[in-house]
DRENROKE-366056 format. One record per residue (C-alpha): x, y, z. Coordinates in steps of 0.05 Angstrom, whole numbers. Layout:
BEGIN
+--------+--------+--------+
:      x :      y :      z :
+--------+--------+--------+
:      X :      Y :      Z :
...
+--------+--------+--------+
//
This chain:
BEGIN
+--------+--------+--------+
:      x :      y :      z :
+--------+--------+--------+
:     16 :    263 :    -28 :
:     37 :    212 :     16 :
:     37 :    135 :     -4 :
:     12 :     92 :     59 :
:     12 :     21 :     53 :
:    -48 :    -25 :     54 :
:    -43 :    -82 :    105 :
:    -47 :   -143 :     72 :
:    -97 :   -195 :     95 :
:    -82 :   -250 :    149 :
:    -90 :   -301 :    102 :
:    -44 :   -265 :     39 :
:     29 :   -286 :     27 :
:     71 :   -230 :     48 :
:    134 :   -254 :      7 :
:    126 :   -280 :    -72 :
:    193 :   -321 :    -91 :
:    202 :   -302 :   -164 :
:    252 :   -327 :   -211 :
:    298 :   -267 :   -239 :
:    296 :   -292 :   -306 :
:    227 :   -300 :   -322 :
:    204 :   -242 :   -290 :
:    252 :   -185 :   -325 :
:    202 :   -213 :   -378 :
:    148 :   -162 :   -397 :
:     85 :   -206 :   -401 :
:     29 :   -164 :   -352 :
:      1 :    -89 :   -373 :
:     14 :    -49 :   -313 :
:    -32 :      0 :   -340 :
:   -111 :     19 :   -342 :
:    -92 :     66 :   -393 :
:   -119 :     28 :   -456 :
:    -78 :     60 :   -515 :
:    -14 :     42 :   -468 :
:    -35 :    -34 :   -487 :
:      1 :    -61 :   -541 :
:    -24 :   -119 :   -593 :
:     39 :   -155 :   -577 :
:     93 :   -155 :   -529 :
:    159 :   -168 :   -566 :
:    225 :   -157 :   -535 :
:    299 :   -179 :   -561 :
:    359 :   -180 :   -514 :
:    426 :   -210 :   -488 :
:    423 :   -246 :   -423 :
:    482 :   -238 :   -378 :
:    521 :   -300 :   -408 :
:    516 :   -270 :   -473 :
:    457 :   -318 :   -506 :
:    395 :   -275 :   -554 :
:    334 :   -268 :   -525 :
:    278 :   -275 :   -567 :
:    210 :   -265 :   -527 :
:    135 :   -253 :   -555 :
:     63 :   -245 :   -519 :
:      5 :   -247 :   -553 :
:    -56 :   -226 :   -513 :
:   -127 :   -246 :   -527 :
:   -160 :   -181 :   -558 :
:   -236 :   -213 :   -552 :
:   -278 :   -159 :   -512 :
:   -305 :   -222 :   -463 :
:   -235 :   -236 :   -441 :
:   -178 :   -184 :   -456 :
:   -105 :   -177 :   -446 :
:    -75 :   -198 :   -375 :
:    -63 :   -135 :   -342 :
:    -65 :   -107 :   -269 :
:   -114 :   -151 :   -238 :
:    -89 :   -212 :   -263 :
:    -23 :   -188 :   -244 :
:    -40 :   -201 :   -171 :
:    -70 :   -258 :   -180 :
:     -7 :   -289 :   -210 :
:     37 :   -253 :   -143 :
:    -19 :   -273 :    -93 :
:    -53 :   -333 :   -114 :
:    -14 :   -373 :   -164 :
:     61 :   -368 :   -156 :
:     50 :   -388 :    -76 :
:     14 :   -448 :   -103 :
:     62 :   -473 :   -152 :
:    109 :   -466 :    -98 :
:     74 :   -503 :    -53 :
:     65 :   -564 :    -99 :
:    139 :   -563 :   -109 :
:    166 :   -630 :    -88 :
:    232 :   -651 :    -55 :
:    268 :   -661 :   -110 :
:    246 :   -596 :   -140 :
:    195 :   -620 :   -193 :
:    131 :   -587 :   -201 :
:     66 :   -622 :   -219 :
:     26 :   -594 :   -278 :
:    -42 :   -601 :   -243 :
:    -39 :   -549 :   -190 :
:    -99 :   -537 :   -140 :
:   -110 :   -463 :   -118 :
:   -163 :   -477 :    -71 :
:   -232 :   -471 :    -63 :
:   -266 :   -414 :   -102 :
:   -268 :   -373 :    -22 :
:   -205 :   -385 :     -3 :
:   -169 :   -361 :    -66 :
:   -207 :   -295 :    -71 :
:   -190 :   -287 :      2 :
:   -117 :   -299 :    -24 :
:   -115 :   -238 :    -84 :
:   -155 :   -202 :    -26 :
:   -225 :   -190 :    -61 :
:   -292 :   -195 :    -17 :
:   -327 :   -266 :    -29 :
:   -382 :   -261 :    -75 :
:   -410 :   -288 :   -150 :
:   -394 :   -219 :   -179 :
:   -314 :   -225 :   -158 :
:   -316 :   -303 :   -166 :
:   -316 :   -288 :   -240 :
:   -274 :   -237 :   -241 :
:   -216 :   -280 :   -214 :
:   -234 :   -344 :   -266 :
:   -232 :   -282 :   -331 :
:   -165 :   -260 :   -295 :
:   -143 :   -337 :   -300 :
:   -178 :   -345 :   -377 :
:   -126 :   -269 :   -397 :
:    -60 :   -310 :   -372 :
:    -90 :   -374 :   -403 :
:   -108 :   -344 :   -463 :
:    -37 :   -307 :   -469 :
:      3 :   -338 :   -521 :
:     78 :   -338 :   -512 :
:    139 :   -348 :   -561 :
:    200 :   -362 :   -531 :
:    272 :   -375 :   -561 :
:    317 :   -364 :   -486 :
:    374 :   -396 :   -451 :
:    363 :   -421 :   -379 :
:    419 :   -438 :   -323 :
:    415 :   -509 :   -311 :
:    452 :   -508 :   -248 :
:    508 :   -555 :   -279 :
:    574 :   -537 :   -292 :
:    623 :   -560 :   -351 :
:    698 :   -580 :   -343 :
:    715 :   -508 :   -337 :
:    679 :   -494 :   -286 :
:    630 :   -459 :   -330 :
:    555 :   -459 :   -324 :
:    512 :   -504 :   -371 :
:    448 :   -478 :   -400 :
:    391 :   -509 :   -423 :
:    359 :   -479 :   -486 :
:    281 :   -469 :   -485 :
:    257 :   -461 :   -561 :
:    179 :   -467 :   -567 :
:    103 :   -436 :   -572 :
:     64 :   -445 :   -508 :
:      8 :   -409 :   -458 :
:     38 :   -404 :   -389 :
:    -31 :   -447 :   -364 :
:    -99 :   -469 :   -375 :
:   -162 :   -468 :   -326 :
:   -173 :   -547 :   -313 :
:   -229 :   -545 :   -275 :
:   -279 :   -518 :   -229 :
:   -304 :   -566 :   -176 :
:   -314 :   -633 :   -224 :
:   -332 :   -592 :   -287 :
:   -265 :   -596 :   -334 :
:   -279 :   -524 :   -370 :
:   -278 :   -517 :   -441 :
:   -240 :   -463 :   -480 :
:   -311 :   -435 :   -502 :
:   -344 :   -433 :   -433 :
:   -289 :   -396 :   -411 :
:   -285 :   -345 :   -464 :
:   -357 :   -332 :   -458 :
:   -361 :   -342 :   -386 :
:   -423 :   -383 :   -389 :
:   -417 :   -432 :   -333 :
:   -445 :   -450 :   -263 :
:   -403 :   -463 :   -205 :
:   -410 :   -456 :   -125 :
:   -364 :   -410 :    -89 :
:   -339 :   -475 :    -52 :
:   -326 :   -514 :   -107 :
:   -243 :   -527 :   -119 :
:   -205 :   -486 :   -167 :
:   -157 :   -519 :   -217 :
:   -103 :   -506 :   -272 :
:    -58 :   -537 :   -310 :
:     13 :   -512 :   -316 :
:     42 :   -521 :   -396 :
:    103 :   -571 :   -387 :
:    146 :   -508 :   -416 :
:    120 :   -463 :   -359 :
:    138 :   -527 :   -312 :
:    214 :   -531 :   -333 :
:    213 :   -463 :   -332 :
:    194 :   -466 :   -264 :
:    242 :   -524 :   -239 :
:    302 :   -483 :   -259 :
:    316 :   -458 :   -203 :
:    389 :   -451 :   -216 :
:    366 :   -381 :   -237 :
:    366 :   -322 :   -200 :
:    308 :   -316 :   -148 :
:    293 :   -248 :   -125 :
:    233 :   -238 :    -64 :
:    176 :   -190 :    -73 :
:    144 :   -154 :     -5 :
:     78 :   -162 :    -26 :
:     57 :   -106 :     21 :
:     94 :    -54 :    -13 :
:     82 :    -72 :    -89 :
:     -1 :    -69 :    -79 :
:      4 :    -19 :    -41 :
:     32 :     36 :   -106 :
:      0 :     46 :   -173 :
:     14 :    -19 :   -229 :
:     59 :     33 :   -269 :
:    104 :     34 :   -198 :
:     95 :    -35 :   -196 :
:    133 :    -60 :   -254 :
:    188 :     -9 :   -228 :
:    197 :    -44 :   -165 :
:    190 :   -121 :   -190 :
:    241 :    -99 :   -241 :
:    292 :    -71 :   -198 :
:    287 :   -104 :   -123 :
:    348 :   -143 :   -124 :
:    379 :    -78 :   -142 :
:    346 :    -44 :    -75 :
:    364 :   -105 :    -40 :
:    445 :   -103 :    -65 :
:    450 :    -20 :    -51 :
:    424 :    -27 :     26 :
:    464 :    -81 :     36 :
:    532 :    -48 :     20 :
:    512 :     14 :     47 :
:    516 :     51 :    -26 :
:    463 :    106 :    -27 :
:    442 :     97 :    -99 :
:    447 :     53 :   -164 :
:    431 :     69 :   -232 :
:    405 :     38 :   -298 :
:    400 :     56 :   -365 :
:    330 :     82 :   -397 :
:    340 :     34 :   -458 :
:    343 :    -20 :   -414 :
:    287 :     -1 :   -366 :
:    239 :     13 :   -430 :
:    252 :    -55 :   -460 :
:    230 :    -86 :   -396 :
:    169 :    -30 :   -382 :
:    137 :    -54 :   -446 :
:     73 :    -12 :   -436 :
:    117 :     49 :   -441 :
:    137 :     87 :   -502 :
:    210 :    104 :   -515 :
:    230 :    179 :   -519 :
:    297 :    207 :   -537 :
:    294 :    275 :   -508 :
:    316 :    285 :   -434 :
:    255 :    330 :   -414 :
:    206 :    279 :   -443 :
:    253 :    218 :   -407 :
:    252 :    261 :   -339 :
:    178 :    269 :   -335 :
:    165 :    200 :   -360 :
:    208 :    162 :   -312 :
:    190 :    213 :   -247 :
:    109 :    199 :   -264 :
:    142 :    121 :   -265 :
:    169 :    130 :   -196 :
:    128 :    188 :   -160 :
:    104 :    136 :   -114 :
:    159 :    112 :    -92 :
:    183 :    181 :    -77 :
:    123 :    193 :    -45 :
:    125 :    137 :     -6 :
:    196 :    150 :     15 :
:    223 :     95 :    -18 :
:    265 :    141 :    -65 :
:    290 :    196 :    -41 :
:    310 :    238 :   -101 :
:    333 :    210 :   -175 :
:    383 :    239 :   -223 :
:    386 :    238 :   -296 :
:    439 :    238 :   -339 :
:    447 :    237 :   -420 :
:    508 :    198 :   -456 :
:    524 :    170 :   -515 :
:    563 :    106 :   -527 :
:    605 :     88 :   -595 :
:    564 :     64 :   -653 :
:    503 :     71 :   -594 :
:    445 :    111 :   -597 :
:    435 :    164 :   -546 :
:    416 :    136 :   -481 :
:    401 :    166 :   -415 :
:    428 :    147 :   -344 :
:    383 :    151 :   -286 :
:    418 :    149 :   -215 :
:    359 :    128 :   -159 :
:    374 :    149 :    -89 :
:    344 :     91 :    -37 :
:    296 :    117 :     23 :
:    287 :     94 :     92 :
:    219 :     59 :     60 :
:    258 :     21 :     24 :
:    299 :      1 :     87 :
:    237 :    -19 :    118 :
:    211 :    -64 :     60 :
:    269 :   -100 :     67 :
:    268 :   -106 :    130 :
:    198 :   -136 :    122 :
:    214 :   -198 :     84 :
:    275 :   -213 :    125 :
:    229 :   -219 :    181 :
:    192 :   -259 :    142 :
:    257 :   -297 :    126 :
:    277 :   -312 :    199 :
:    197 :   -315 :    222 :
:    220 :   -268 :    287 :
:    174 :   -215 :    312 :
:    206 :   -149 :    322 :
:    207 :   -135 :    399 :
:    176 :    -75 :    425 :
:    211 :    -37 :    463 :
:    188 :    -30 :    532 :
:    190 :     28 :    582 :
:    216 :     31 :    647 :
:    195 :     -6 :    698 :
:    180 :     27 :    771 :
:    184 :      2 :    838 :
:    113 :     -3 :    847 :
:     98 :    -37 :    779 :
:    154 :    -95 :    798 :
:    125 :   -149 :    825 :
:    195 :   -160 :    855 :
:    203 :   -104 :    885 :
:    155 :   -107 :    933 :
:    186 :    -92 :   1006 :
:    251 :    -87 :    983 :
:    298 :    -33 :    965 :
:    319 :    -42 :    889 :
:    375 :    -16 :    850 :
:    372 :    -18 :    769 :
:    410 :    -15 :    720 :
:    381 :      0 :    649 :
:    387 :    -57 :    601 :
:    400 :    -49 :    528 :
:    329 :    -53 :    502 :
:    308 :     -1 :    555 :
:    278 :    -41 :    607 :
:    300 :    -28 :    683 :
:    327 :    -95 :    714 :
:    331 :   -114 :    789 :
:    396 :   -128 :    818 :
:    372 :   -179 :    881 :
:    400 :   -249 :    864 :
:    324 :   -284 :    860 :
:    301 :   -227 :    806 :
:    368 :   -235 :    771 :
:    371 :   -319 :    763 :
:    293 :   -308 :    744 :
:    310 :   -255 :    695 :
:    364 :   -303 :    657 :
:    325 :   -359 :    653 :
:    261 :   -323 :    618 :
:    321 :   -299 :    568 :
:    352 :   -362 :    558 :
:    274 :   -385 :    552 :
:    263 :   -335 :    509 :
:    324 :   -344 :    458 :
:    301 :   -414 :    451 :
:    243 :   -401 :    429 :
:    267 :   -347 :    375 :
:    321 :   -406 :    354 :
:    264 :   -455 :    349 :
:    225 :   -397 :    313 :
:    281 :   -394 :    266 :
:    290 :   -459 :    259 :
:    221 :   -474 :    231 :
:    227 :   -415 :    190 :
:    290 :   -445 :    154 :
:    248 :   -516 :    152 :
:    193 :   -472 :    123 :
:    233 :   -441 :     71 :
:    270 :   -507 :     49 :
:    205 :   -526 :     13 :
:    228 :   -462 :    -35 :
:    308 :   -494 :    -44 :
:    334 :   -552 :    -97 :
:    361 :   -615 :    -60 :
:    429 :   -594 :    -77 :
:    402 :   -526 :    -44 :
:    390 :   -551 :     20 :
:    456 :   -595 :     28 :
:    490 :   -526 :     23 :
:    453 :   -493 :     65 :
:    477 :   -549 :    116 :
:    545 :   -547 :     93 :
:    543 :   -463 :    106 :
:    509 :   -470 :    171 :
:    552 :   -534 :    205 :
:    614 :   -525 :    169 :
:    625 :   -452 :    157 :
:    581 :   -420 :    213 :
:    546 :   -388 :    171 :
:    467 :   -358 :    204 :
:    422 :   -395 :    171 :
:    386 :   -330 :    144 :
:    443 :   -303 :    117 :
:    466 :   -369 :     83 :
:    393 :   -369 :     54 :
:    401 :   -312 :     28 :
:    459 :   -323 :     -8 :
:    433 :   -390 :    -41 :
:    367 :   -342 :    -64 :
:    417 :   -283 :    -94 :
:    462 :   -328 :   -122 :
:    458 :   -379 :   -178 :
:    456 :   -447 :   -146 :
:    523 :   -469 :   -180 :
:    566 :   -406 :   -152 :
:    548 :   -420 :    -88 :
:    569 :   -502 :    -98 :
:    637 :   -478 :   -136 :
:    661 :   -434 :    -71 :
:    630 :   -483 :    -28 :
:    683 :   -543 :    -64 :
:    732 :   -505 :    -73 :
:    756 :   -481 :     -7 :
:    792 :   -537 :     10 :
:    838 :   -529 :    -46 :
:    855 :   -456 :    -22 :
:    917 :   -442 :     14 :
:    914 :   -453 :     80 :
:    916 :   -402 :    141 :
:    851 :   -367 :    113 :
:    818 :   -360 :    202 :
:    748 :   -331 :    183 :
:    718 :   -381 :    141 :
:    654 :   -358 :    141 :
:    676 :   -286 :    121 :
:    709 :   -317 :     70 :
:    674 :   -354 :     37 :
:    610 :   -307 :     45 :
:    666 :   -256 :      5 :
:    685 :   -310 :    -42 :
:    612 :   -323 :    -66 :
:    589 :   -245 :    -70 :
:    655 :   -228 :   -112 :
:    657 :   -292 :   -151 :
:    734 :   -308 :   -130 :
:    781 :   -348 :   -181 :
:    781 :   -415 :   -169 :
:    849 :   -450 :   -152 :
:    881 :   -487 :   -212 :
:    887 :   -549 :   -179 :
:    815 :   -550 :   -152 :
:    796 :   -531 :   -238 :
:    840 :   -592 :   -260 :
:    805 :   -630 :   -203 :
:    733 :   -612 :   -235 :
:    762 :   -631 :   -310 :
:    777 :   -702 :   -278 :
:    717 :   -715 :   -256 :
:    687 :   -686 :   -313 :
:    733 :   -737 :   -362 :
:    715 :   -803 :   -312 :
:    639 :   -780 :   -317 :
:    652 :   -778 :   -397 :
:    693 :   -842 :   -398 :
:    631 :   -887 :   -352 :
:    588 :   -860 :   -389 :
:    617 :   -881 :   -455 :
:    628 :   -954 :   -421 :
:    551 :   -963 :   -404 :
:    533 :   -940 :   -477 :
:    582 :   -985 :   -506 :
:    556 :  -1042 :   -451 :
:    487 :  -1028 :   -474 :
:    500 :  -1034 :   -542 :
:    536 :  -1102 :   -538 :
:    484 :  -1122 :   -487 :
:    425 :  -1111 :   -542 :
:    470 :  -1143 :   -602 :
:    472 :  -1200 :   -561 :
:    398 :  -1207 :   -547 :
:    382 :  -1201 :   -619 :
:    432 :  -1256 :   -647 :
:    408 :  -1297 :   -584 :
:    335 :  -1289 :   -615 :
:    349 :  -1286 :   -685 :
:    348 :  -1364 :   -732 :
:    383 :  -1341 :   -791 :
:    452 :  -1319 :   -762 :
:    506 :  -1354 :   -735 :
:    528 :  -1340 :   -657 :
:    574 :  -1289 :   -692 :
:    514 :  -1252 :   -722 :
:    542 :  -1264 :   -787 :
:    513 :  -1303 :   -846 :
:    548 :  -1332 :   -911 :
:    508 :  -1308 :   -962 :
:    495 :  -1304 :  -1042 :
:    461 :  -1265 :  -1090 :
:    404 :  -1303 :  -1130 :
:    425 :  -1264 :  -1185 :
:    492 :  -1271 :  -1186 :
:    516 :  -1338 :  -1164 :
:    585 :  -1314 :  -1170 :
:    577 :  -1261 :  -1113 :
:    593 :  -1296 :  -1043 :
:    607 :  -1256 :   -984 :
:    608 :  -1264 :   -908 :
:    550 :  -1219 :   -883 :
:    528 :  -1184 :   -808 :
:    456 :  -1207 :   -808 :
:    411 :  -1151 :   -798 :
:    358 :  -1194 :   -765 :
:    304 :  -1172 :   -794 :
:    273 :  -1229 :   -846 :
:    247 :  -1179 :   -892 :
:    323 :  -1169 :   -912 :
:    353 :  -1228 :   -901 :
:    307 :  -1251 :   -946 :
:    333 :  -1228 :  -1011 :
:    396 :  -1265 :   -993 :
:    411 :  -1345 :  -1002 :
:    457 :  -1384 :   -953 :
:    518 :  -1421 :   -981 :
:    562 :  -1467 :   -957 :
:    637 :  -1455 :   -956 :
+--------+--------+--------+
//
């Protein structure tokens, strides 16, 4: 049967910007199928620089509020993620207090009809991700790089829910009322919640991977599909766009990530497993066929390959958010146009030639000079389209973000949706390194912006003088910083002999022991008269 999609709203977001990191995460239960549900979600791992990843959920199990599963799923893709990324500020902070909207709006936003009933069913949605207790022990890219030229990470080591509901209108909820659900509100009143500080640096490191969910597609399959496709849409994105016409995974991987699912080791059970996983995406032409294969590494358990063959759905999807990208409007392609429908070609006799879009085009000199300035008209407003849509999409980049995608688009000629792509699909400080180090590469290189578009999507070697270049700075950075501390230091010492009656303008006291008259020594006050007390002045 086929899959058609469901048209999302005018007022939904048809793009989510998620962070890569955070998201390969299991935390929502893609399933209605209760016994699927675990008590806890616990997953251990490497991340691609080689750092353990130690990750726990712990859902609320309380009948009046329950785990965070498929609805609240979309609330986080539809309502909440847009939000936070709306608050997020120039300089890439994120406030903790972030407002959704009023009670209306935001169930116009997941999509639901606006009413008491589904009013409550979004704030219960909001309590299961509230309530959802995470323990994380992870590494995230900081965006920083050391005097190697290697990336810095920032280690994140704590107990934490992702948010809280802050209020309703005036009324600052308590953890009670919301559990029980015992509250009034108005379905105009202003919707509230409060990000953890954890969930907020989580957030801000942006450095990390992003990848972007089409909206459209994702609610438009079954949840089970749904984790499929947030898991593995950079990989879609990276097959179409070097015209490969599949990529694979490995089950052990997908089933760490798929926490909801239960691990087989048997290639019949892993084939009808992973095909009920994906049937509608191969119903939806999305796939087109997948391929398993069984193989065993050394000192490995037995693992299965699965090869995924990408449809023209898929083609279309990402067509869809590139749109979205650029904000241009796919032309339709008009017919041809007769004698008698052209306004032109009224009394005259009118030869055509067929443009490239389809559409017949007079030849007299009046129709032809009209004809190039609605074009040049019209590709002035697409560039001021896409300009706007670039302005637009800033709001989602780091400061250091948008200077490169200046640099890419002034120096290199770079499109601007391409070089936004690249600073989304690459970490922030890849992008920088090529960007730097370009100058220090031989000279003669005529297409810069095919090279360096190469350079960042194959991670080129960076020149050994542009390497010792970084490990200067990275020694003068060390050495002023080492100055200041030292400054400061001095600076303070100085204050505190400047305040202090006891020592000399040395900071130094000649002192003796009441008990032992014989003991005389030259001493470094410590300025505090609680000590010096116990000590008696002498004179040399």
């Amino acid at each position: 049967m086929a899959v058609e999609l469901i048209p999302l709203k005018p007022d939904q977001h048809k793009v989510t910007f998620v962070p890569k990191t955070t998201t390969d995460l299991p935390f929502f239960n893609l399933t209605y199928r209760r016994k699927d549900i675990p008590k806890a979600v616990k997953y251990e791992g490497i991340d691609p620089a080689g750092h353990p990843i130690s990750w726990q959920v712990f859902h609320n199990t309380n009948e009046e509020v329950g785990p965070a599963g498929v609805e609240a799923h979309e609330v986080w893709y539809l309502l909440i993620k847009p939000a936070i990324d709306s608050k997020r500020k120039a300089d890439g902070t994120i406030p903790q207090i972030i407002p959704l909207g009023g009670m209306r709006h935001c169930l116009r936003m997941v999509g639901w009809s606006e009413g008491g009933h589904q009013a409550r069913e979004l704030i219960k949605c909001l309590t299961q991700i509230a309530f959802a207790g995470c323990v994380a022990d992870l590494w995230f890219p900081t965006g920083e790089i050391d005097e190697d030229g290697k990336e810095k990470f920032l280690q994140i080591k704590s107990r934490f829910s992702r948010m809280s509901v802050y209020a309703i209108g005036e009324h600052h909820l308590t953890a009670e009322e919301l559990k029980d659900q015992q509250f009034e509100f108005d379905l105009e009143d202003q919707l509230y919640i409060r990000l953890d500080p954890i969930e907020v640096q989580m957030q801000q490191l942006q450095a990390q991977q992003h990848r972007l969910i089409d909206n459209e597609y994702m609610f438009s399959v079954k949840p089970i599909a749904r984790r499929w496709y947030e898991l593995l849409a950079g990989k879609i994105y990276g097959t179409l766009k070097y015209n490969a016409p599949f990529f694979e995974i490995k089950y052990s991987w997908y089933i760490k990530h798929h926490h909801t699912l239960k691990k087989f080791n048997n290639l019949k059970r892993v084939t009808a497993q992973m095909n009920r996983v994906v049937q509608d995406h191969l119903d939806s032409g999305f796939l087109t066929r997948v391929e398993y294969r069984k193989f065993k590494e050394p000192d490995q358990e037995l693992d299965f390959s699965i090869r995924y063959f990408v449809g023209a759905a898929a083609k279309s999807s990402i067509n869809r958010i590139q749109g979205h990208i650029s904000n241009r409007r796919k032309k339709e392609v008009a017919g041809p146009v007769s004698v008698k429908e052209s306004q032109n070609a009224k009394n005259d006799q009118i030869s055509g030639v067929r443009s490239e879009d389809g559409i017949e085009v007079p030849l007299e000199a009046k129709v032809v000079s009209e004809a190039l300035n609605f074009d040049a008209q019209e590709k002035a407003e697409e560039r001021r389209a896409v300009e706007l849509a670039i302005t637009t999409l800033e709001t989602h980049l780091l400061p250091r973000q948008r200077e490169l995608l200046t640099l890419m688009t002034v120096d290199f000629m770079i499109t601007e949706s391409r070089a936004y792509e690249l600073l989304m699909e690459y970490p922030v400080y890849r992008v920088d390194l090529q960007v730097q180090a370009f100058e220090w590469r031989t000279t003669g290189i005529s297409n810069k912006a095919g090279f360096l578009i190469n350079a960042i999507e194959q991670n080129y070697a960076l020149p050994d003088k542009f390497r010792d270049h970084l490990r200067a700075i990275e020694f003068e950075k060390e050495q002023t910083a080492r100055q200041e501390r030292e400054e400061e230091l001095r600076s303070q010492k100085e204050i505190l002999i400047a305040a202090c009656a006891i020592c000399d303008q040395n900071g130094n006291r000649n002192i003796k022991l009441p008990e032992d008259p014989n003991y005389k020594a030259v001493h470094q006050c410590s300025h505090d008269p609680a000590i010096e007390s116990t000590f008696e002045d002498w004179i040399m």
